[in-house]
N, C-alpha and C positions, 0 to 999 in steps of 0.2 A: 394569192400571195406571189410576189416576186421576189427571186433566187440571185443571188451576185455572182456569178459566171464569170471565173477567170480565162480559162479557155474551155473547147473544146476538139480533142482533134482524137487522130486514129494514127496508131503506131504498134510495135511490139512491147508487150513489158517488161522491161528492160533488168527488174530486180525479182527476189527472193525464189517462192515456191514455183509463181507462172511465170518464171522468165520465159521468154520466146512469144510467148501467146498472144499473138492478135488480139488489138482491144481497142475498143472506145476509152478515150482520158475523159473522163468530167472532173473539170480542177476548180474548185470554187474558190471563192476570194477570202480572206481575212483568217485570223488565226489566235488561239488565245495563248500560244507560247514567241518564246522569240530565240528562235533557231541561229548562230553565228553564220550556220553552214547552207541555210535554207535556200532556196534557189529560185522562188515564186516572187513575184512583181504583185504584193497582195493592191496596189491604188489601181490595178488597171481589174476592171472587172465591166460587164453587161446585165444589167437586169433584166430577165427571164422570167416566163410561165411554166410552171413543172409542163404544160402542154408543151410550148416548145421549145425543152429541154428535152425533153423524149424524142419529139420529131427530128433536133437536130442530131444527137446519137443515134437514132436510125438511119439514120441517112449512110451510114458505114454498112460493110458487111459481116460483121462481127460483132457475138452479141456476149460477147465477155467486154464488162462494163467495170472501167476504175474507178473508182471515186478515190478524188486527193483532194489537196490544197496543196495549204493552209493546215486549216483544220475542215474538211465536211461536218463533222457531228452538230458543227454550230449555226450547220443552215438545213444538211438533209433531215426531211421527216418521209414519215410514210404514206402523208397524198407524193410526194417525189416520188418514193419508190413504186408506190404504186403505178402509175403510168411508166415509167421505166419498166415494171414487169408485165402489161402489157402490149411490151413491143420485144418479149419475151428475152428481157436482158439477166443472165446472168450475174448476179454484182458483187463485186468485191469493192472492199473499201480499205485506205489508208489511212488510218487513225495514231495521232501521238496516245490516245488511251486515257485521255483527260475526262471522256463521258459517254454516256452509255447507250448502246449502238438498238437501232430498232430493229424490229421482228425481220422484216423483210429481206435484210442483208443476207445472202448466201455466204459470202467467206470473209474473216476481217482478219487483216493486215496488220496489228498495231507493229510500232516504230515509239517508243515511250521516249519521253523531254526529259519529263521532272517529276515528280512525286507535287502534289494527289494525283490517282488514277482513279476516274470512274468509271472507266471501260468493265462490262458485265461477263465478255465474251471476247476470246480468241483463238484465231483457226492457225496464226501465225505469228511468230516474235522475228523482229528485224529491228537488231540496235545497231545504231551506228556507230563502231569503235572509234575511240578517244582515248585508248588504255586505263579506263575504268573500268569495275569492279562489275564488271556486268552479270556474276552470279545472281547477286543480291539483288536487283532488279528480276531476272528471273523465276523468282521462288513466288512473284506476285504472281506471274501468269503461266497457268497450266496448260501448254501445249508442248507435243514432243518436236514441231516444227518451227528451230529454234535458227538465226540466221545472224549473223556478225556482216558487215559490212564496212571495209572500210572508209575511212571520213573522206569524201570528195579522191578518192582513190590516191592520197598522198599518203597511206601508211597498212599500204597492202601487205610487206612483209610481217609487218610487229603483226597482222590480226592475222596472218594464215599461221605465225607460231603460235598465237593463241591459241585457237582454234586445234591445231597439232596434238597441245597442251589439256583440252577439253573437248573429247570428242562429242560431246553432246550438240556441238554447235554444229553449222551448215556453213560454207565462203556465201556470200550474194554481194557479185559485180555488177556495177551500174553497168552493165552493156548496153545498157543503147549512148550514151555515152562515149565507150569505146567503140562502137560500132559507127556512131556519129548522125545518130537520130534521134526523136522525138521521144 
């Protein structure tokens, strides 16, 4: 089987729980929502072997592994992960939370669109504020590791009074952004 590979590169991670932390990006191409704000070039993509999809993330020295898009969920399976964890990758994934993530994933990321969610499993909530009601999203997914984020960093004040206002949230700054990397 071959994989639609938007990129692949090595950076810090720039958002939520692991900000800072050295990582392999694996960003796959296509995506079943349609983001205003999204920032990915889903026509440019490379078809790939989970083999060397593995080989080219090893090629870094960091074995904390992202998976984005798009959406992943709509290409990663677990022959993927599995050779990914033979080259003993940690992996986290970024999911809108549209569908349901396999065994092998260590930590999931969801960032939710729209309602339906068929995400089974969350290590992490990261909405992007829009001064939406983002309780009520909330109560879908049970994790205490809860992250607001403002939209393309044009409305950092309205979400740190949010945030102020609810302490149950967390700020998460695009800092590699700010920082003016990858």
């Amino acid at each position: 089987m071959k994989y639609k590979i938007n990129e692949i590169f090595y950076s810090l991670q720039g958002e939520g729980y692991y900000a800072g932390t050295p990582a392999v990006f694996l960003r796959f191409s296509g995506c079943n929502r349609a983001c205003e704000f999204c920032d990915t070039d889903f026509k440019a993509f490379t078809e790939m072997t989970a083999a060397e999809i593995a080989e080219a993330c090893a090629a870094f020295p960091a074995r904390h592994l992202v998976v984005t898009g798009g959406e992943p969920l709509l290409q990663l399976d677990s022959a993927l992960l599995r050779e990914l964890k033979l080259k003993h990758f940690y992996v986290q994934i970024e999911t809108n939370g549209s569908l349901p993530v396999p065994p092998e994933v260590d930590w999931v990321t969801c960032s939710p669109k729209a309602a339906p969610w068929g995400i089974d499993r969350v290590d992490e909530l990261k909405i992007v504020f829009q001064g939406q009601d983002v309780e009520e999203t909330a109560r879908f997914f049970d994790t205490p590791n809860r992250f607001l984020q403002p939209c393309s960093g044009l409305n950092t004040a309205e979400t740190i009074e949010y945030i102020l206002s609810h302490p149950r949230w967390r700020l998460s700054l695009q800092t590699h952004k700010l920082l003016d990397i990858r």
